[in-house]
C-alpha positions in Angstrom: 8.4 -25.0 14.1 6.0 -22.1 15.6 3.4 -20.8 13.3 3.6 -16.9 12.0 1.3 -15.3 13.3 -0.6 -11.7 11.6 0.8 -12.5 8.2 -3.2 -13.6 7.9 -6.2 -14.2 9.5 -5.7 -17.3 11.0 -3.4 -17.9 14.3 -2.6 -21.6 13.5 -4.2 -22.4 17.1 -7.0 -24.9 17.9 -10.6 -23.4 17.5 -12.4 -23.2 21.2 -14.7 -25.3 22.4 -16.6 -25.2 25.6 -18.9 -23.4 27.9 -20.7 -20.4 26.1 -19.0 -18.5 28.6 -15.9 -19.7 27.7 -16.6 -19.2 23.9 -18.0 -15.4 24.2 -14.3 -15.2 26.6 -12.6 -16.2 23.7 -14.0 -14.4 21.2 -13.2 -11.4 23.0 -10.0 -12.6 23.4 -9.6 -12.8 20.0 -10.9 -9.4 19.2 -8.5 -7.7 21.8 -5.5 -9.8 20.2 -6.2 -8.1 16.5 -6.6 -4.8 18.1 -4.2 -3.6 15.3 -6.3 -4.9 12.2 -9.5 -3.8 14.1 -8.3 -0.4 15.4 -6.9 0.7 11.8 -10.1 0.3 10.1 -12.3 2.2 12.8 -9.8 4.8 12.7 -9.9 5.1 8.4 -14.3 5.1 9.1 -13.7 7.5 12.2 -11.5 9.9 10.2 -13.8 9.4 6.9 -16.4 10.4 9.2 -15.4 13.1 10.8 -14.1 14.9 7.4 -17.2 14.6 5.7 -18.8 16.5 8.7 -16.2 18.9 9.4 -16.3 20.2 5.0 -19.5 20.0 4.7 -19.9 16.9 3.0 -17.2 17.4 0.7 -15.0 14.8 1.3 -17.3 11.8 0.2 -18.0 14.2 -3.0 -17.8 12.3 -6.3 -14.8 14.8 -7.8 -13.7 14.7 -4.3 -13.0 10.9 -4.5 -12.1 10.6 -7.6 -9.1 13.1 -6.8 -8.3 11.6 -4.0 -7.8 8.2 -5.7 -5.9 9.9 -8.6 -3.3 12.5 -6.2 -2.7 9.4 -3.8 -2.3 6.7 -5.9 2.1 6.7 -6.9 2.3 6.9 -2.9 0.1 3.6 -2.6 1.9 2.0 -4.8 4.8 3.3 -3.0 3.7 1.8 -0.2 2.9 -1.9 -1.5 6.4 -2.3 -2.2 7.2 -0.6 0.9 6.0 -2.8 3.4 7.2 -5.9 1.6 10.7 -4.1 2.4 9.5 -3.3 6.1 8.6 -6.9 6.6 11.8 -8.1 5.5 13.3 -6.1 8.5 14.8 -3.6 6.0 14.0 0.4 4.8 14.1 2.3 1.8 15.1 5.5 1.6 15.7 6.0 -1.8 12.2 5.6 -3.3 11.5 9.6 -3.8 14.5 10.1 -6.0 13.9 6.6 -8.2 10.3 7.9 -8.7 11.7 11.0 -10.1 14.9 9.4 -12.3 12.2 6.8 -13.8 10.0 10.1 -14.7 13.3 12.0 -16.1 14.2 8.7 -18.4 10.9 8.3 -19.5 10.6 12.0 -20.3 14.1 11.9 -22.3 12.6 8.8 -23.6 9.2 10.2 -25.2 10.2 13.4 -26.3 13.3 13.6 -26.8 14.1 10.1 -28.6 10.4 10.1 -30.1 10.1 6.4 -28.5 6.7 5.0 -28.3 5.2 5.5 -24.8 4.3 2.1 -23.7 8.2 0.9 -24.8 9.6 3.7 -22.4 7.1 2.9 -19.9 9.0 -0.8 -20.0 12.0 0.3 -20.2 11.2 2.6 -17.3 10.2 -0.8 -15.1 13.8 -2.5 -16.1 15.5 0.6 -15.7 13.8 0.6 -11.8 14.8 -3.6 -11.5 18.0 -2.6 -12.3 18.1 0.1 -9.2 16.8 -2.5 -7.1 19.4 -5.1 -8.3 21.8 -2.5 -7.7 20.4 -1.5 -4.0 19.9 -4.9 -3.1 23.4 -6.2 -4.0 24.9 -4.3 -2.0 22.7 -5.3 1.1 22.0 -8.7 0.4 25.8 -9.9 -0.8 28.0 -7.2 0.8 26.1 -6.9 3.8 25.8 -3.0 4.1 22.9 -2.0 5.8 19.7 -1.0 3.8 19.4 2.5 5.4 23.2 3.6 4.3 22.6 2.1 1.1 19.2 3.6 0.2 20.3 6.9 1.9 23.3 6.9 -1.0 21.0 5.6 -3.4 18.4 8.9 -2.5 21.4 11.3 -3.1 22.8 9.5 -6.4 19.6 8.6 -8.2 18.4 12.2 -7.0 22.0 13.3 -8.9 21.2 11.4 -11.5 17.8 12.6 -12.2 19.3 16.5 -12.4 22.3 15.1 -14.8 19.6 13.6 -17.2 17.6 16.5 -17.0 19.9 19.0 -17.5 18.0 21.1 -14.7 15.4 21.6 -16.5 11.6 20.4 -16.6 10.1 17.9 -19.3 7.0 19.1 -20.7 4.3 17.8 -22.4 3.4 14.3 -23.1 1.4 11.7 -25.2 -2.0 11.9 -24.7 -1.8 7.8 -24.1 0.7 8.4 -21.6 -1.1 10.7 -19.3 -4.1 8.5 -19.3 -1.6 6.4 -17.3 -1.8 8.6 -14.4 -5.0 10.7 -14.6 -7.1 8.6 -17.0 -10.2 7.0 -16.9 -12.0 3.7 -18.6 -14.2 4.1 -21.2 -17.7 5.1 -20.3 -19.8 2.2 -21.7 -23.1 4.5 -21.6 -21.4 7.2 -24.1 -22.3 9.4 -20.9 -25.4 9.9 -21.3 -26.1 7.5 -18.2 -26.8 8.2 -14.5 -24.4 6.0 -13.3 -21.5 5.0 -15.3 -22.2 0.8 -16.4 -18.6 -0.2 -16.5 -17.2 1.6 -13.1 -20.9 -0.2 -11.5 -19.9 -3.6 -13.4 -16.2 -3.2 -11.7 -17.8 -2.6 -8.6 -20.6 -5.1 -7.8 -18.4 -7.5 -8.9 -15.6 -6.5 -6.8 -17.9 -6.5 -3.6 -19.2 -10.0 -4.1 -15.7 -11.5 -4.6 -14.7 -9.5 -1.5 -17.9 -11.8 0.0 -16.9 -14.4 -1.6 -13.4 -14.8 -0.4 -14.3 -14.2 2.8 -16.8 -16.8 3.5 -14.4 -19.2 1.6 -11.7 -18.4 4.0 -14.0 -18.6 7.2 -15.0 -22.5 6.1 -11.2 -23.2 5.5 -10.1 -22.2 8.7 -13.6 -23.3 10.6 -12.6 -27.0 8.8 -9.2 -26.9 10.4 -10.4 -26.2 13.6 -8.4 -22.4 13.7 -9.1 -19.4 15.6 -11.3 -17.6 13.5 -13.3 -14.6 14.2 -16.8 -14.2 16.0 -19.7 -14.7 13.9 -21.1 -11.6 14.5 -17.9 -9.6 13.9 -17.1 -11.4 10.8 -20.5 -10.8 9.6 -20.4 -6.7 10.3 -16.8 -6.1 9.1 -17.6 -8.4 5.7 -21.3 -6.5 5.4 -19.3 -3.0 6.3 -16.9 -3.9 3.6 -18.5 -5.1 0.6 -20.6 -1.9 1.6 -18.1 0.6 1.4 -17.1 -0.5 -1.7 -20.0 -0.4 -3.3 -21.1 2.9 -2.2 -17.5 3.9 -3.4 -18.6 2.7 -6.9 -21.8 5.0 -6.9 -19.7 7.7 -6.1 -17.0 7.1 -9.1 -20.0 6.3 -11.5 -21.8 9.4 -10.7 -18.9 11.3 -11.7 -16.4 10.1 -14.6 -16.0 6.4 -14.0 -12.9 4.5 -12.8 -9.4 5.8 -12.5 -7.3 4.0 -14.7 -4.8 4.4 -11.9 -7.3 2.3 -9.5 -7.5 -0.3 -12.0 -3.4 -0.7 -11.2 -4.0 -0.5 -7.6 -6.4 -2.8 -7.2 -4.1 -5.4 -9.5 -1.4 -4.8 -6.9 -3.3 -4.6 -3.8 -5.2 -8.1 -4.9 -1.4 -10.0 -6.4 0.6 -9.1 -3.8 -1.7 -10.1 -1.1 -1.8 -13.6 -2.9 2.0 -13.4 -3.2 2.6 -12.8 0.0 -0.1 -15.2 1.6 0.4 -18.0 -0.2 4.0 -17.9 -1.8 6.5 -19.4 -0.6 8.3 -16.1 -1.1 6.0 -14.0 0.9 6.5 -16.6 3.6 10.1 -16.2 3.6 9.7 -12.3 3.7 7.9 -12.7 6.8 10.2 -15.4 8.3 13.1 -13.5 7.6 11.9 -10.4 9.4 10.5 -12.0 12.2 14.0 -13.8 12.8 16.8 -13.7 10.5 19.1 -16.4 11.8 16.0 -18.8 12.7 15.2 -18.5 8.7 18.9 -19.2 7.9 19.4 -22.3 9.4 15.7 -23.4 7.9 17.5 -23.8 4.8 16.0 -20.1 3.4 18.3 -18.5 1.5 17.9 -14.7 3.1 20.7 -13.2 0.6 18.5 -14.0 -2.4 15.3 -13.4 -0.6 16.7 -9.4 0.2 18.0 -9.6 -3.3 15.0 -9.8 -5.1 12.9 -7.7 -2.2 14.8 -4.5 -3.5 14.3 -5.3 -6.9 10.6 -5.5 -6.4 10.9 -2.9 -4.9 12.7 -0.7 -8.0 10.3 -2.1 -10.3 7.0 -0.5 -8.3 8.9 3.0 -7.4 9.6 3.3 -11.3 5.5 2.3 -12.1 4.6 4.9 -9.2 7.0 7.2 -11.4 5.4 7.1 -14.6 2.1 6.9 -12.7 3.3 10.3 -11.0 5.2 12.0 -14.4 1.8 11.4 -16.3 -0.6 12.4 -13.7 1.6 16.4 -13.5 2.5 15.9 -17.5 6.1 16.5 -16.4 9.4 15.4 -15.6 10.8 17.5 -13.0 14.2 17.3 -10.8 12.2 18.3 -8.0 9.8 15.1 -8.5 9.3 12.3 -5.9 11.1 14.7 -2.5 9.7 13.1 0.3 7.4 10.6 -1.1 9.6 8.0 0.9 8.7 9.3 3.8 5.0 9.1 3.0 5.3 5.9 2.0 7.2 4.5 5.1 4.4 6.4 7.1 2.0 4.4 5.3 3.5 1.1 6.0 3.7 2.0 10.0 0.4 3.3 10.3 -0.7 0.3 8.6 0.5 -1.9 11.3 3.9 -3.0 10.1 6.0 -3.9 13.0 9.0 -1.7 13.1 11.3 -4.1 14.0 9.9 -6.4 10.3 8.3 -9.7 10.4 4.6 -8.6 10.4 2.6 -6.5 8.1 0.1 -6.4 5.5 -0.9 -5.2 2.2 -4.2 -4.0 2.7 -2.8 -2.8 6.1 -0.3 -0.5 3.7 -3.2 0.3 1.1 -5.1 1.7 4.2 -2.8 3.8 6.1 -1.8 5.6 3.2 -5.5 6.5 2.3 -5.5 8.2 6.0 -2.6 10.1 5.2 -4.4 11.3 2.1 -7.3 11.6 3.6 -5.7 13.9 6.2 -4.0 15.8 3.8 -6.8 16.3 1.5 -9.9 17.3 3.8 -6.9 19.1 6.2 -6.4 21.0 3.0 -10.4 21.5 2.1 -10.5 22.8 5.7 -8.1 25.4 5.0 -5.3 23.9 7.8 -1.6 25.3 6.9 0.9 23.2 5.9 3.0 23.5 8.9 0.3 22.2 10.9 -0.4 19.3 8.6 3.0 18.3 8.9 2.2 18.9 12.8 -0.8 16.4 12.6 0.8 13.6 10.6 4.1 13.3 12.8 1.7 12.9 15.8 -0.7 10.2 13.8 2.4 8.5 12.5 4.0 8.0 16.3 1.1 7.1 18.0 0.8 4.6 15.3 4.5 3.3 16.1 3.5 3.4 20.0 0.5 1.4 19.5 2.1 -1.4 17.8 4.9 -0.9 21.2 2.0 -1.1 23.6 0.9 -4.7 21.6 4.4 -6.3 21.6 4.7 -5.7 25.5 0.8 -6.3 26.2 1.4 -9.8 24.0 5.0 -10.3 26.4 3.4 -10.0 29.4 0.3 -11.8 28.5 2.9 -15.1 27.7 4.9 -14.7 31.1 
């Protein structure tokens, strides 16, 4: 049974051994055959980069960041569902109009039936499992395909949102509530500190588990005699890492802490990578996607698999819902247009494989920070919208062509 390959780090192949030519050959071997992993986080320093240069320095600015995190965060949840669906070998159009039927329930729910916030907010989540059991029935058991499905999902959850609505906004909410979306944890100095202690606790801690981790994984595979990545490249992108996300820290600590809203992501980012690394769930996503009938006569049951894929999938558009409703303090019918598409750009320019069976989480997590980073210091830069819209088509095919130009380089390579 072949090994699946860039679900990980690991490529299930014998670690080299050798010459030191031979060893430096096959480092850079292996260096040229992760060009996707590798390329996508030089591209989110390179575009960091040249922001911060071309505004003056306001890019990296603590407000600046801290917005960012906040006005990009429902599309990054998006996105973590997203490529789960991708991987599968499915697509989700639906997503925009579920993000704004969960906001419309939960509106009618607060203040209208005077519920309490945090039991709408659950009742948001099942109402979005039961979209997803509804989607994915239909896919999984009656074998329609996902893009008819979810394309008459977008028009009748978008219909439904305006029915519950009554055409008209939703406006305000709990206090609570909109902490959900635009929020912050407490500020364990009473802010009279330089540097906020909790969001600097968060972070150093963070970083040295990101250390951690890594080194762990580097002696697992180094003990199974894997591939594994060249000392000094594993040492830089670890030292570049743990970096970045500290200096991140100083910046949110300098201004009002963390984001409540980060607190979710980096709960998701972290579970699902778990999930779909070591579950045998996750490895039947990526089985499935990379070959549908070769997982159906391994005994995996697909129809189940897609089943509960879409529900996922329901569950994180209604959180990215409420995270969205709270953060504009209103439930609009006009809410979630075109966040599918964002989020689906996301997973591509991430390095999800369009035709499904490869794909990360953090891969998702990143590409959608570029597409706000674009939009945001496009925006700071004074760049109209028409061109924006220009500029993202552009970065989202050459993202699609890039992960074209691997799957024939890795062909030809084999023959």
């Amino acid at each position: 049974m072949s090994t699946l390959t860039d679900q990980g780090s690991s490529t299930g192949v014998p670690a080299p051994k050798g010459k030191p030519q031979e060893i430096v050959g096959s480092a850079l071997n292996y260096l040229t055959g992760q060009l996707r992993q590798v390329g996508l986080f030089i591209a989110l320093i390179a575009i960091i980069i040249f922001f911060q240069i071309a505004t003056n320095g306001i890019t990296l600015a603590p407000i600046n960041v801290s917005n960012l995190i906040i006005q990009n965060s429902y599309i990054l949840i998006l996105a973590v569902g997203m490529v789960l669906v991708i991987i599968a070998g499915h697509i989700d159009l639906s997503v925009g109009s579920v993000v704004a039927f969960t906001g419309a329930a939960a509106g009618v729910m607060i203040t209208q039936w005077g519920l309490p916030w945090w039991l709408a907010a659950v009742l948001c989540l099942v109402l979005g499992a039961a979209v997803g059991a509804w989607q994915g029935f239909w896919i999984a058991y009656f074998g329609i395909p996902a893009f008819i499905v979810t394309l008459a999902g977008m028009l009748t959850f978008r219909g439904l949102t305006q029915i519950v609505l009554q055409n008209k906004q939703i406006s305000p909410f709990p206090d609570q509530f909109r902490d959900l979306g635009s929020g912050f944890l407490p500020d364990l100095g009473g802010g009279t500190s330089f540097l906020e202690p909790l969001t600097v606790i968060i972070g150093v801690l963070s970083a040295a588990a990101l250390v951690g981790s890594g080194i762990r994984q580097r002696m697992i595979r180094r003990r199974h005699q894997l591939v594994d990545e060249p000392m000094l490249w594993f040492a830089a992108k670890l030292t570049l890492t743990a970096a970045m996300v500290l200096f991140i820290t100083y910046l949110l600590a300098s201004y009002r802490g963390t984001p409540i809203v980060l607190v979710i992501l980096g709960l998701l980012t972290v579970g699902y990578s778990a999930v779909m690394n070591r579950s045998v769930w996750g490895r039947h996503i990526y089985a499935m996607g990379g070959n549908l009938h070769a997982a159906e006569l391994s005994g995996i049951n697909t129809k189940r698999t897609t089943f509960t894929v879409f529900i996922n999938m329901g569950v994180l558009a209604a959180l990215a819902g409420l995270v969205f409703t709270a953060q504009l303090n209103l439930a609009s019918p006009k809410a979630g247009e075109g966040f599918e598409l964002d989020a689906i750009a996301a997973v591509f320019i991430g390095g999800a494989a369009v035709t499904g069976g490869i794909g990360r989480v953090t891969g998702a997590i990143i590409g959608g920070l570029i597409i706000g980073i674009l939009n945001n210091g496009m925006s700071i830069m004074g760049v109209g919208t028409e061109y924006q819209q220009l500029i993202k088509g552009l970065v989202l095919l050459a993202a699609v062509a890039f992960d074209v130009f691997n799957k024939r380089r890795g062909s030809a390579s084999i023959t």
